[in-house]
C-alpha positions as CSV (number, residue, x, y, z in Angstrom):
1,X,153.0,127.0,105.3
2,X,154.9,129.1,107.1
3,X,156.1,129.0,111.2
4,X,155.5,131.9,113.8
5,X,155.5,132.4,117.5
6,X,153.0,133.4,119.9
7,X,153.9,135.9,122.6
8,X,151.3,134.1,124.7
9,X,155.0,132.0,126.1
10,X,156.7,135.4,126.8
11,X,154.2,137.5,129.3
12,X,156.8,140.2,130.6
13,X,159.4,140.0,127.6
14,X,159.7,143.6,125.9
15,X,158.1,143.5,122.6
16,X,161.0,144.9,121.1
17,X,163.4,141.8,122.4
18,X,160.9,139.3,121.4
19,X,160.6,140.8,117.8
20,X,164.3,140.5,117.3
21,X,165.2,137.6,118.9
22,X,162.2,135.7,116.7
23,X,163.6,137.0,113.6
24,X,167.3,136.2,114.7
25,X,166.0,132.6,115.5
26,X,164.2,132.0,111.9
27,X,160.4,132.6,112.6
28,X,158.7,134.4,109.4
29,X,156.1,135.9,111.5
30,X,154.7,136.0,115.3
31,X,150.9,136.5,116.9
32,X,151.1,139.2,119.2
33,X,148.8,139.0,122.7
34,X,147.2,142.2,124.1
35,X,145.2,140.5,127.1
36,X,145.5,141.9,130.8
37,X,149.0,140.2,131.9
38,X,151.2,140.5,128.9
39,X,153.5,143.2,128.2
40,X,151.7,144.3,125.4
41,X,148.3,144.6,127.2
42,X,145.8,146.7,124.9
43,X,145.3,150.0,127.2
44,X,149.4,150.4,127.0
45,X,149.9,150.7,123.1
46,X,148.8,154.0,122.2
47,X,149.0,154.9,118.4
48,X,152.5,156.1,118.5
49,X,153.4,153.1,120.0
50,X,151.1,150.6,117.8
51,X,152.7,152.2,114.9
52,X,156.3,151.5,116.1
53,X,155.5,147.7,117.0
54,X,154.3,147.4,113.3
55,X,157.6,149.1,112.3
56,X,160.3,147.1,114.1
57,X,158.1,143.9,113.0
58,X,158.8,144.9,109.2
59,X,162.3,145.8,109.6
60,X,162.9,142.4,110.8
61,X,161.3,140.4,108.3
62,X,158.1,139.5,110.9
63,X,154.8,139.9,110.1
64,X,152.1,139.8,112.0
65,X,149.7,137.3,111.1
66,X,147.5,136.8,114.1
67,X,146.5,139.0,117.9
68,X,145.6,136.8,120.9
69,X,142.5,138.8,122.4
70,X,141.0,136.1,123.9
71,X,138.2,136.7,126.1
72,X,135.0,134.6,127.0
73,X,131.7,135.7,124.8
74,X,129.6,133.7,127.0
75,X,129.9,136.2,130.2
76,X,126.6,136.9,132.1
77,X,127.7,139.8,134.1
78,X,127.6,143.0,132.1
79,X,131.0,144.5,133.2
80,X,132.7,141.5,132.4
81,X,131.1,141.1,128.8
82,X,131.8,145.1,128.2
83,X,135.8,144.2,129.7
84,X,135.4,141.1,127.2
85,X,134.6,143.6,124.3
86,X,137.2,146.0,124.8
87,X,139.6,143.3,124.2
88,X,138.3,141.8,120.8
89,X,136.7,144.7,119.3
90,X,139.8,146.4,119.8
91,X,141.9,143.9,118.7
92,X,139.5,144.4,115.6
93,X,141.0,147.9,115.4
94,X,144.4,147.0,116.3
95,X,144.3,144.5,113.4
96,X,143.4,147.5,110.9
97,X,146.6,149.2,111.9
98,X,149.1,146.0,111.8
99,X,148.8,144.9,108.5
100,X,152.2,144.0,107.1
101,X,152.2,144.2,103.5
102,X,148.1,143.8,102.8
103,X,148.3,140.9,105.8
104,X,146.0,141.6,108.0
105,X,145.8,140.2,111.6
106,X,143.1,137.5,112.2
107,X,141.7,137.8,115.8
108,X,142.0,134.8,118.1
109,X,139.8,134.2,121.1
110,X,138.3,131.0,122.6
111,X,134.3,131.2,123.1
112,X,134.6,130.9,127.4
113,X,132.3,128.6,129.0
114,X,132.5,124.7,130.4
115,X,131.5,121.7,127.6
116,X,128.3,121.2,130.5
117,X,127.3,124.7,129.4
118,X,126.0,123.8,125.7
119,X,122.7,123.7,125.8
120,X,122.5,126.7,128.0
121,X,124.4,128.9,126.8
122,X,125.5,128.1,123.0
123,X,122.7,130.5,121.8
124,X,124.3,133.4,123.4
125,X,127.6,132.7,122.2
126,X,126.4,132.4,118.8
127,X,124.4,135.7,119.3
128,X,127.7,137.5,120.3
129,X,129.8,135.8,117.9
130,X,127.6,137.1,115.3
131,X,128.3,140.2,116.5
132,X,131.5,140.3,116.8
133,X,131.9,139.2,113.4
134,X,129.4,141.8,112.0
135,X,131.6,144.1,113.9
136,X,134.9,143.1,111.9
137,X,133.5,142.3,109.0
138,X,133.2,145.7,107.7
139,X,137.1,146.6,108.9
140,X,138.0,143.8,106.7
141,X,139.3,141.4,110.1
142,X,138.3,137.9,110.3
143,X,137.8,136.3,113.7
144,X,139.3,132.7,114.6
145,X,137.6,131.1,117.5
146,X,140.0,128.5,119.2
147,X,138.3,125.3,120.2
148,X,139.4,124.7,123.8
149,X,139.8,121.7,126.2
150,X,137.5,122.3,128.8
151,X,135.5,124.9,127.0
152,X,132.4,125.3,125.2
153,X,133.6,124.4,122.2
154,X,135.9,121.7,122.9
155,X,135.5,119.1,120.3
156,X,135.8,119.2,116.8
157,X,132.4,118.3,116.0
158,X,131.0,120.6,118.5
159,X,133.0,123.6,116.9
160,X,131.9,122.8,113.8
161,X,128.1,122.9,114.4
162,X,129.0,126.1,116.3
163,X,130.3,127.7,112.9
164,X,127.2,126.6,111.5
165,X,125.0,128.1,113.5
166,X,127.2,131.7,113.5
167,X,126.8,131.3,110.0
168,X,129.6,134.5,109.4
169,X,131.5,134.2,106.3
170,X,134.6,136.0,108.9
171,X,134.6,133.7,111.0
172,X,136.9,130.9,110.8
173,X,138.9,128.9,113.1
174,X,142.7,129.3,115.5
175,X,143.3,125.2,115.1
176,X,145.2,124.2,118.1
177,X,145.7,120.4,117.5
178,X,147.2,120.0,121.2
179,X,143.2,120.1,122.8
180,X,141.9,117.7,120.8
181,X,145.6,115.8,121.2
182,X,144.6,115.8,124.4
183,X,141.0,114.4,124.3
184,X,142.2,111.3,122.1
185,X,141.7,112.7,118.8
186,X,143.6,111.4,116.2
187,X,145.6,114.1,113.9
188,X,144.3,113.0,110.9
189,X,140.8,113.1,112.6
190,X,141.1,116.9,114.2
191,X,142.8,118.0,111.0
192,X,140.0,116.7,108.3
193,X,137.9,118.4,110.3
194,X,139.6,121.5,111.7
195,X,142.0,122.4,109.3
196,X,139.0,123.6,106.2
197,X,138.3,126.6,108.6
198,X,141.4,127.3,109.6
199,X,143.2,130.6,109.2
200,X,145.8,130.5,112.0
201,X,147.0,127.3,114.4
202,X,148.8,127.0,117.8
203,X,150.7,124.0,118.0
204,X,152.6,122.7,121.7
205,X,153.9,119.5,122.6
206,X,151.9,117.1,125.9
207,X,151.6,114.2,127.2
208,X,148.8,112.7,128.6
209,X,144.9,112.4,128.4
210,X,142.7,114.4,129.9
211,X,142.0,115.5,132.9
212,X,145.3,113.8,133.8
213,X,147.5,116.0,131.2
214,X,150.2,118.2,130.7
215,X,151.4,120.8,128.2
216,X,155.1,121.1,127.2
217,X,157.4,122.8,125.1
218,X,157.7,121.6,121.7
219,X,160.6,118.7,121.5
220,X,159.4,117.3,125.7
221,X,156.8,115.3,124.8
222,X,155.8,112.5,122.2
223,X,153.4,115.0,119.3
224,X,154.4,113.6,116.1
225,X,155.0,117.0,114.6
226,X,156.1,115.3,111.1
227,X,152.9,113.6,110.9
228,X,150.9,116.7,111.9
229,X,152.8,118.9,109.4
230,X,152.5,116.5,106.7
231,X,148.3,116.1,107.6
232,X,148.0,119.9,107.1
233,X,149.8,120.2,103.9
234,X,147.3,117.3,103.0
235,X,144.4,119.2,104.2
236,X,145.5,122.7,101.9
237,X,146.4,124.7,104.9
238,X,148.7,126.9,104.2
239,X,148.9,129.5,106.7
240,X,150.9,129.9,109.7
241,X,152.3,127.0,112.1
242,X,152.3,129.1,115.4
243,X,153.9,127.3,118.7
244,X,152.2,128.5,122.0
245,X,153.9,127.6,125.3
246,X,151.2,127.4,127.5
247,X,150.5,128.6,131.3
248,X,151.4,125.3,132.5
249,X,154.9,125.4,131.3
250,X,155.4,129.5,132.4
251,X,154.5,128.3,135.8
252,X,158.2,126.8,136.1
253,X,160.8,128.2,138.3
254,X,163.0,128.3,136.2
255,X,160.8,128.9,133.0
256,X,163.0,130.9,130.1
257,X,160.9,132.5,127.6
258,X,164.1,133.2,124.9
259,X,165.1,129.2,125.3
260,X,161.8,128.3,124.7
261,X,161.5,129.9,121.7
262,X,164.8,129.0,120.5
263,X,164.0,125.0,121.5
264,X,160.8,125.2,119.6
265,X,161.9,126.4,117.1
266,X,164.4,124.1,116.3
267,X,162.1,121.4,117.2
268,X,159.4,122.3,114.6
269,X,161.7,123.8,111.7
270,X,163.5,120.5,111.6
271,X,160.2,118.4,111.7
272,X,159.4,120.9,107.9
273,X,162.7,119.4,107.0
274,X,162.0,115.7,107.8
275,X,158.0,116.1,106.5
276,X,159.6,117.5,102.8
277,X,158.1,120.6,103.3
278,X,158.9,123.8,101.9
279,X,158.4,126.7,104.7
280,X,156.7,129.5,102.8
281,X,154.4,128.0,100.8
């Protein structure tokens, strides 16, 4: 396994700053967001500047092993499904142009919707996940829905019927233990289950069940990240470990973006020490 960084916990840091200060810190790699909002929104990076992104990234060691596009497949209104496209089938494209070294960039999104929405509206996400998938499949991209507290697919059962029923050899899973961490799942529960489809994972820290939770930057709350680590090596992941500081924690005052990465990562590359771990492999 090896540990990255999501860009989701830096909204308005340059890409540039972000890519060194990650490598400077220790991250091998870091998932890059192009949603409205961030920095690197996908109508600002023309090719010239796609090209240079994928540049500084290998000349400091970073790959790039994931793109937050997410964006809800369950929309009923036609501009907002055609906005919702633009963002993942062109983070399909993007993905074709940021492989580092025959890596190519999985796509993450979450499916949209409430858990109350199932039985209405699980059919249509399928039918526009299928497509989606039929979309990247060709460009070689594989597509990792993230199961979501509060979504349609928010339990680990749920998303694995879901996969069934998408039935897409591309499309596997972004495993973000913290929502099912959240919902009283156990690790070794979520991860048996979660962690077979899994190309990519967000991990946080939080405390709480929900609805009375909250999100936290790794090393604030009580996630047994030694535990976790040592689950997923169990399982035969061996992807990336990706912290995400979520909106909760950006809301702060007095929220710092570099700090936060810096505290997580010394937080999560000292729980692969304790777990006997090996980063890497």
């Amino acid at each position: 396994m090896k540990l990255g960084y999501s860009t989701w916990g830096m909204p308005t840091v340059p890409i540039d700053t972000a890519l060194r200060h990650l490598a400077e810190v220790g991250y091998e790699g870091l998932e890059i967001t192009v949603i409205p909002g961030w920095i690197t929104e996908l109508s600002t990076l023309d090719r010239a500047e796609r090209k240079r992104i994928a540049g500084i990234a290998k000349q400091v060691g970073l790959v790039i092993p994931a793109i937050a596009a997410h964006s809800s497949l369950v929309e009923t209104d036609p501009d907002k499904h055609k906005r919702s496209l633009y963002y993942l089938q062109g983070g399909v494209d993007l993905a074709t142009e940021w492989a580092i070294d025959g890596e190519v960039p999985v796509i993450d999104t979450t499916a949209g919707g409430k858990p109350d929405d199932w039985a209405t509206l699980s059919p249509l996400a399928v039918e526009r996940t299928q497509a989606l998938c039929d979309y990247a499949a060709p460009r070689g991209v594989i597509i990792a829905m993230e199961p979501h507290v509060g979504s349609l697919l928010n339990t680990p059962q749920r998303t694995v019927e879901f996969m069934q029923l998408v039935d897409r050899p591309n499309l596997k899973l972004n495993f973000d233990i913290s929502h099912f961490n959240v919902m009283g799942f156990s690790i070794e529960e979520s991860v048996s289950m979660m962690a077979p489809h899994s190309v990519h994972t967000h991990i946080k820290d939080e405390r709480g069940i929900a609805p009375n939770f909250e999100f936290l930057i790794p090393g604030e709350g009580n996630f047994d990240y030694v535990r976790y680590l040592k689950a997923m090596q169990q399982a035969g992941y061996t992807g990336f470990i990706s912290p995400e500081i979520s909106i909760m924690v950006q809301r702060r005052p007095n929220y710092d973006p570099l700090a936060a990465a810096t505290q997580t990562y010394q937080v999560v590359a000292k729980a692969f020490v304790d777990a006997g771990i090996q980063r890497g492999g």
